[in-house]
Every structure is written in C-alpha cells, then in structure tokens.
C-alpha positions in Angstrom: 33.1 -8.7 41.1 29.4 -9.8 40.8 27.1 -7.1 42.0 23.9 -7.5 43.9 21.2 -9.4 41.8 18.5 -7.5 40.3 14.9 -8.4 40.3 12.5 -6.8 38.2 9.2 -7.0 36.4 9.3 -7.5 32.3 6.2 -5.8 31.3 4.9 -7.7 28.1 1.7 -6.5 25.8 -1.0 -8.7 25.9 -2.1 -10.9 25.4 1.3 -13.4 25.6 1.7 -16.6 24.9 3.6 -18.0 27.6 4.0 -21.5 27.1 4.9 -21.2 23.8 7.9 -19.2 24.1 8.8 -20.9 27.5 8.4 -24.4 25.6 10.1 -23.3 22.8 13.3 -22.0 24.4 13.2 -25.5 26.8 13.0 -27.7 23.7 16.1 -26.1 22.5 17.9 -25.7 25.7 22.0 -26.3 25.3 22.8 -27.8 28.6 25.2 -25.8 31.1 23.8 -22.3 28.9 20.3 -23.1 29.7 18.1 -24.5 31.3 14.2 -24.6 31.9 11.7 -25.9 34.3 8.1 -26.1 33.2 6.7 -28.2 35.7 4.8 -26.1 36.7 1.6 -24.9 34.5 1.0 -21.6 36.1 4.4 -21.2 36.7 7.3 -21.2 34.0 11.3 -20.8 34.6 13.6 -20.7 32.3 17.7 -19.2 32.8 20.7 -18.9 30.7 23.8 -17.5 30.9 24.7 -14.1 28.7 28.4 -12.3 27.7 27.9 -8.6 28.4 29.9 -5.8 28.1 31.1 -6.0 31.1 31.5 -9.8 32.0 29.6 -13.0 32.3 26.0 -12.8 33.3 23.1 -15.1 33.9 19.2 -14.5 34.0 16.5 -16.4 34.9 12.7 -15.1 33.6 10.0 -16.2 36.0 6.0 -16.2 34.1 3.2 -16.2 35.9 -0.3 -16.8 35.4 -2.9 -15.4 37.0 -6.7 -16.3 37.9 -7.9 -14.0 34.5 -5.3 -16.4 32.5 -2.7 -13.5 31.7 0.7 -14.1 32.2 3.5 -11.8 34.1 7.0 -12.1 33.7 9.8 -11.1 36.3 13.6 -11.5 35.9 16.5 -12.1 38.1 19.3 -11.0 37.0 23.0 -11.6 38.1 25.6 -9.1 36.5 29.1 -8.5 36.6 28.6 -4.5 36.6 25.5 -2.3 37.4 26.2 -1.2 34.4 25.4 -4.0 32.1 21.3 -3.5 33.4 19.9 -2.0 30.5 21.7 -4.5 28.0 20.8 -7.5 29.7 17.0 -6.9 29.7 16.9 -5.6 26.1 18.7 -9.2 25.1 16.2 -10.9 27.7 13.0 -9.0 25.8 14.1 -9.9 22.3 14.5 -13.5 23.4 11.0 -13.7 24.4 9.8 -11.1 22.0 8.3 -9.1 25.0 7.6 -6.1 22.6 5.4 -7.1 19.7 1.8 -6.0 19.5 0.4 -9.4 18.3 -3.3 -7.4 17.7 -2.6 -7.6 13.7 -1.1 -10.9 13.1 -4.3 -12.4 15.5 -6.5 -10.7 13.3 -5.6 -11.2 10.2 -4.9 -15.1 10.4 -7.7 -15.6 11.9 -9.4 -15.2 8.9 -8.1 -18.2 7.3 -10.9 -21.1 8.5 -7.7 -23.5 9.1 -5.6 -20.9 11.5 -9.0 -19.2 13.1 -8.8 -22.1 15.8 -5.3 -22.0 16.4 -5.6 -18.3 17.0 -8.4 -18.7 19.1 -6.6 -22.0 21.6 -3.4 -19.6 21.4 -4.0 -15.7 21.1 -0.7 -14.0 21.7 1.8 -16.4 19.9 5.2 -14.8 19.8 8.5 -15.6 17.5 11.2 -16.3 20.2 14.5 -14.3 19.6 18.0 -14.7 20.6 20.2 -12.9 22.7 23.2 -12.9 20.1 23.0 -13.1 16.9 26.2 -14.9 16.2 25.2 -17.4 18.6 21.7 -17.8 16.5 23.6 -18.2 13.3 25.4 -21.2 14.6 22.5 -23.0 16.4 20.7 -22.4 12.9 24.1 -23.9 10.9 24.1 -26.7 13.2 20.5 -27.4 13.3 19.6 -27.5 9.7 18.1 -30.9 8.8 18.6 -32.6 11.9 15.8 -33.1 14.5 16.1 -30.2 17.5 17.3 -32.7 19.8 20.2 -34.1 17.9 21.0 -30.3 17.2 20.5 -29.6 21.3 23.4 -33.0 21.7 25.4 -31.4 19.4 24.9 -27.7 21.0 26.1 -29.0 24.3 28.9 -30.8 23.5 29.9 -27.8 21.4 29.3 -25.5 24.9 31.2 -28.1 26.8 34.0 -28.2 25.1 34.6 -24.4 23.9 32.8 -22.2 25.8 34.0 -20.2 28.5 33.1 -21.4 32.2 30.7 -19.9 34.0 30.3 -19.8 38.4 27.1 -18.6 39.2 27.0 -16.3 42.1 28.0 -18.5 45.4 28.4 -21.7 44.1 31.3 -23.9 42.6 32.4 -23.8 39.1 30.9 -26.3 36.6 32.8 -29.0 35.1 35.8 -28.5 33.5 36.7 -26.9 30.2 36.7 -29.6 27.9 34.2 -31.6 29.6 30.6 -31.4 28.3 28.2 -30.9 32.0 25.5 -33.7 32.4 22.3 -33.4 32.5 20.8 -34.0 36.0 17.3 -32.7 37.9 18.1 -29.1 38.9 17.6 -28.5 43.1 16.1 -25.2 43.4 17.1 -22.2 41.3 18.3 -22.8 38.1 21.4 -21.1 38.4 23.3 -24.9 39.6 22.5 -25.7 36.2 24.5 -22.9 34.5 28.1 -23.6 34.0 29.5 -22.5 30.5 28.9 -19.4 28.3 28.2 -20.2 24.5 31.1 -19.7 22.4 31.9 -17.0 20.9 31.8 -17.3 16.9 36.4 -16.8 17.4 36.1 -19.7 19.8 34.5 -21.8 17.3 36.9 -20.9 14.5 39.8 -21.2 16.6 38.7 -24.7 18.4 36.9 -26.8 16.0 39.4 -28.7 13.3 38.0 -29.2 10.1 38.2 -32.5 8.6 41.0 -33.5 6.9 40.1 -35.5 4.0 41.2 -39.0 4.0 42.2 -38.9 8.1 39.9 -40.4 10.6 38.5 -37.7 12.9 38.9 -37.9 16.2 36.1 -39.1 18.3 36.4 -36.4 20.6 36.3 -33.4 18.5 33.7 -31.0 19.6 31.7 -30.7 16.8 30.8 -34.4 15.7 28.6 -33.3 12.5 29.7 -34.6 8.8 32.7 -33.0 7.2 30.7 -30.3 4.8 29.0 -29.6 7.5 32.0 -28.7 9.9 33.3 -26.7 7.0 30.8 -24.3 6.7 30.4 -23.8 11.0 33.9 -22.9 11.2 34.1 -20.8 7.7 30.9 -19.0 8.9 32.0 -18.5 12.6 35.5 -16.9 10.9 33.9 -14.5 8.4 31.5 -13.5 11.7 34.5 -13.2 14.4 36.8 -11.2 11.1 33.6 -9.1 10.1 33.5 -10.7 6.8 29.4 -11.6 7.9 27.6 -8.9 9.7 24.7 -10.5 11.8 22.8 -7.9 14.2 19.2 -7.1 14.7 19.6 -3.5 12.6 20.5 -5.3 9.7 18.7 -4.7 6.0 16.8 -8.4 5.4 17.4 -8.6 2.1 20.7 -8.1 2.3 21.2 -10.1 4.8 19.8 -13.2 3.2 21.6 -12.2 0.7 24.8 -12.4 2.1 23.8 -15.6 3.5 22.9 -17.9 1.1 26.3 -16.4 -0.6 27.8 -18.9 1.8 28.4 -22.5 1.5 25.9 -24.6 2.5 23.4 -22.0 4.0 19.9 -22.5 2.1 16.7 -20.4 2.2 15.2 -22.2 5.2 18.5 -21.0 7.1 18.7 -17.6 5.8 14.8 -17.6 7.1 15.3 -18.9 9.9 17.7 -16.3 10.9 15.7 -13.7 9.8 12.8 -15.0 11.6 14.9 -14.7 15.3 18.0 -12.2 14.4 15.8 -9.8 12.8 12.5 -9.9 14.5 10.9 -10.6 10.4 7.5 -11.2 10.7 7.0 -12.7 7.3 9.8 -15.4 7.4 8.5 -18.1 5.7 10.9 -21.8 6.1 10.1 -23.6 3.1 11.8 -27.2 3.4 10.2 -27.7 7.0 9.3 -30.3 7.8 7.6 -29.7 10.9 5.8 -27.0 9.4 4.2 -29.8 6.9 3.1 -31.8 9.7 1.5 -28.7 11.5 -0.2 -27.7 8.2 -1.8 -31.6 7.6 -3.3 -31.4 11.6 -5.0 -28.3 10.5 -5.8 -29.8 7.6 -4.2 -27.4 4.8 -3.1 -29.9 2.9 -4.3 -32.9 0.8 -3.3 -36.2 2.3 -2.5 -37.4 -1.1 0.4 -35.0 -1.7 4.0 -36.0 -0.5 7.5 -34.6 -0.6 8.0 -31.6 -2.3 4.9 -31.3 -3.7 3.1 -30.6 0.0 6.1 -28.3 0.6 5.3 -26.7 -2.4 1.5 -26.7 -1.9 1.9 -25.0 1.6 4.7 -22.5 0.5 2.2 -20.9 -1.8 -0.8 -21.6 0.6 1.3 -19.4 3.1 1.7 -16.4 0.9 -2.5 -15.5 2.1 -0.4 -15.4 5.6 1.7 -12.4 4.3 3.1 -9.6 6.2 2.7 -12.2 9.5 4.0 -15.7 8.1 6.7 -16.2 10.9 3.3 -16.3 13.4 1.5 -18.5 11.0 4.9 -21.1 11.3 5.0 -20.3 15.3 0.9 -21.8 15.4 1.7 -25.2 13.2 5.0 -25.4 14.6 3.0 -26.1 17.9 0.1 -27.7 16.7 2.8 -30.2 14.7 4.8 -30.5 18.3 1.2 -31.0 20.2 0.5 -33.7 17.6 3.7 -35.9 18.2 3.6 -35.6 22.1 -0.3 -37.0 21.8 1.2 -39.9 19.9 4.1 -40.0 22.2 1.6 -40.7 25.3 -0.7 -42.6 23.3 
C-alpha cells in the first residue's frame, strides 16, 4: 500500500546549474518513465518513476529560481514503504548530481580563453546521473551512434513493451503491457504521465528475441535496432541480471571499463559514458562525439579545415588541458553544441 507522499527540500551546493540538468534529463526522457515540463523558466519539473526495495515509486523534483538567480529544488515523493525514504533521495541526488562542489572544475577551466565564457554564461554545470546503473548501461548500449531522439523512440517502445506497469497514486493504470503509452500534453502534475517502470536488465534478456539470421524479424519486436546491435543489449542485460557484469556507483573505473569494452560491441565512448553517469568520473572524456565536435567548433577550438577523425583527434588531445574535470568540459560544449542547433532550428 502506497504511503502518504513526502515533500521535502533537496539541498544542492551552489552555485547549480538548473537548466542544464533539467534540459538534459527532458531531452532524454523515455515516455511513461519520465517526463519533464520546462515551460516554465523560473520553474522546472521533471518526474520519473523508480524500483525500490520495497516496490514501485515515482518522484517528481520541482527547481526554483529565485530573484538573486539561485536555484532550489524540492521533491515529491510517492513510496510504497516509509521505509524506502532514504533510498529514494540518494537515487534522486545522484541523478541531478546534487552533491558536487563545482568550485574546482569552474576554476580551473576557466582558464582555458575558449571555456572561460562558457563558465562564466553557466557557473555550476553539473554531470547528470542515473538512478540505476543497469538501466544507464542499456540507455548507453542503445544510444551509441544514433541521435538522442531516435535512442528516446527506441527507449519507449522498449518501456512499453517490457517494463512493469506503473499506477500512480489515485489514478488509473497506464496502457497495457505490451502497448508502448503516447505521448500527449500532461494536465497538471506529472504523475498522469507515469505509467511503466524501466525494465529490469532480466526483463530485457528474457523479452527481447535476438535475431535469427536469415528469418525476417517481426515488426513488433520491442527492440527494433539492427541485429549486432540487439545481440549485444540482450548479452549485456544477461551477464548484468546473472552477475557476470557488475555495474554500481562503488565500482573501481578502470576496471570497470575494462570489463566493458571486454564486451562485444561496447567501445571507449560507451565505457565513458558510463563512467561519466554510473560512476560520478569527472574526467570522462567521449572521444567519437559528435556533439562534442560541434560544441568545440562554436567555441572555436578547432580549425574549420579539419574533418572526421582528424577534429576528433585534435580535440581528444586539446581536452587533456581539461584534466581531472573533462566530464564538465563535455557538459559546457555539449550545451553550447545543443544551443547552436536549436538557434538554427528557429532561424
């Protein structure tokens, strides 16, 4: 039985980048286990849905800004068991990386005359987190070179058709198992939105069928990526849900990464990537991304003349004057490159 919701304050250090972290998480949201309204400039919502120990749980984190320009952030929380408190908040502050002095990484990039104005438009910046590392390692799996968006389609249908149902607290369950929800304009709280828990990494290896080679696959399947691809969710989701991979947040880096890139077809950007969210690294560096090229030639790090692998390589090395804080040099040209296409996207 669903307790009584909780509402309490999430004290962050300052200062906190916000937006970024809200836009971030909204970008990426896998309908019916998230969702995000950011209509609002002064004030941001985002909720989600979390397996506890206990049971099913959702959250919504309210920020708000105030006259000075700092932000606060509150959370509602909805739990199966009282008990379940103290693990839902620290899964809710490693998701929007609520803890980390950001004092160092400001100061030290700002030295570099390319990042010094990005620091100075976005003090704060934070790495978003996850709230389950398995759950990261797939999103990462699926979203390796594809655009965030075609990952997010894939995500939900994923959700839809695996994941367990979810009822938020007084009103009707989502659609059925099996059925990816639809998108649609929320009508107040978030929690309408809500209706699936992601799948668990046995879910995944249990429900998606790898290809069969020479056989049409079926146009329903749940995971609609090609063939290799499929392979190496469902080998990866087994070896998590059998203990053969160990993802948590205590984890040794190196061998982590390791461990990944022992796998088939997980590459440095993924094994980074992980690192980067799983682990809280803050010198992750995703060589390969894209994004991260585009960032770098707005804030003009690169020559215009170089291409390919050759800016990839120029920018890798470029980075390593961003060491020990790398992951918030990527966070700054990661938005810079996002604030970029939406300019061009309104003209």
């Amino acid at each position: 039985m669903d307790v009584s919701p909780v509402e309490l304050e999430v004290p962050v250090t300052a200062p906190y980048d916000a937006p970024g972290i809200f836009r971030f998480l909204a970008a990426r949201a896998v309908t019916g286990v998230e969702a995000a309204d950011l209509t609002r400039p002064e004030e941001l919502r985002y909720a989600r849905t979390l397996a506890l120990p206990s049971g099913p749980a959702a959250v919504l984190v309210l920020a708000t800004r105030n006259r000075h320009g700092s932000w606060t952030l509150r959370a509602r929380l909805h739990l199966t068991a009282a008990a379940d408190q103290g693990a839902a908040l620290t899964a809710l502050r490693a998701l929007v990386d609520a803890d980390t002095d950001p004092t160092a990484a400001d100061g030290m990039l700002a030295t570099d005359p390319a990042l010094a104005p990005l620091v100075r438009a976005t003090p704060g910046i934070r790495i978003p987190g996850t709230v389950d590392p398995h759950e990261l390692v797939v999103r990462a799996l699926v979203g390796q070179q594809i655009s965030v968006a075609a990952a997010r389609t894939h995500l939900g249908r994923l959700a839809g058709a695996l994941g367990t149902p979810y009822s938020p607290p007084g009103l009707s369950p989502g659609p059925p198992q099996g059925r990816p929800p639809r998108d649609r304009p929320e009508k107040g709280p978030l929690w309408g939105s809500l209706h699936r828990l992601f799948p668990t990494a046995d879910q995944i290896a249990s429900g998606v069928p790898e290809p069969v080679s020479g056989e049409r696959p079926d146009p329903e399947r749940p995971l609609r990526l090609p063939g290799h691809a499929v392979r190496a969710v469902v080998g990866t989701c087994r070896a998590l849900a059998d203990g053969g991979l160990t993802v948590h947040a205590d984890a040794e880096p190196e061998i982590l990464r390791r461990e990944l890139l022992a796998r088939t077809r997980i590459g440095p950007w993924t094994a980074a990537y992980v690192a980067m969210r799983v682990l809280r690294d803050p010198d992750a560096w995703l060589d390969g991304d894209v994004a991260l090229v585009a960032g770098a030639r707005a804030a003009g790090l690169l020559d215009r003349d170089l291409t390919g692998a050759a800016a990839h390589r120029s920018l890798a090395v470029r980075a390593t004057d961003w060491s020990p804080f790398r992951s918030s040099a990527a966070l700054h040209l990661w938005q810079l490159a996002s604030r970029r296409a939406t300019m061009g996207r309104d003209g």
